[in-house]
C-alpha positions in Angstrom: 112.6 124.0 83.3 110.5 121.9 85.6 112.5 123.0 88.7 111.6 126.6 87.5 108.0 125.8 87.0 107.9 124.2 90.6 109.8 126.9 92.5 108.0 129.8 90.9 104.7 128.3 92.7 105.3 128.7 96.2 101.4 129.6 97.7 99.8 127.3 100.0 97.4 124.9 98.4 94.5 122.2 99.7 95.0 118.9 99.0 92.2 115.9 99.0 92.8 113.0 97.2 92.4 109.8 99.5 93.1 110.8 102.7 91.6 114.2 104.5 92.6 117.5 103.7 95.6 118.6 103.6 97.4 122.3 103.2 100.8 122.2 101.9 103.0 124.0 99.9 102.6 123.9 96.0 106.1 123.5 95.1 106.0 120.4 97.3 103.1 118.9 95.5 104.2 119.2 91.8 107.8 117.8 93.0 105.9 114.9 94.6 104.2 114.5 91.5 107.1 114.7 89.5 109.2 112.0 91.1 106.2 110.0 91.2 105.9 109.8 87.1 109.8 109.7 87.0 109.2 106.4 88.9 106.4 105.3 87.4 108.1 105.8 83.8 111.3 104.0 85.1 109.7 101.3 86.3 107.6 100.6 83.1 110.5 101.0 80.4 112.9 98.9 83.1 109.8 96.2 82.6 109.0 96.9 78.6 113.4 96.1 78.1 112.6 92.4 79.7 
């Protein structure tokens, strides 16, 4: 479903967060921000089994 959702939103979007302005695809960013929670999540119930 999320592959759908992130494939289906292919138009060119600005970016600013930290770093200047940048123009990338939107499929790219909501991946990015994807495998970023997936890590994030990993990470935190690797560290809560301890």
């Amino acid at each position: 479903m999320t592959l759908v959702f992130i494939f289906e939103n292919t138009r060119e979007v600005r970016i600013r967060v930290l770093i200047p302005e940048v123009t990338m695809p939107l499929y790219l960013a909501l991946l990015a921000t994807a495998l970023l929670g997936a890590v994030c999540g990993y990470y935190l119930a690797a560290r809560r089994r301890r």
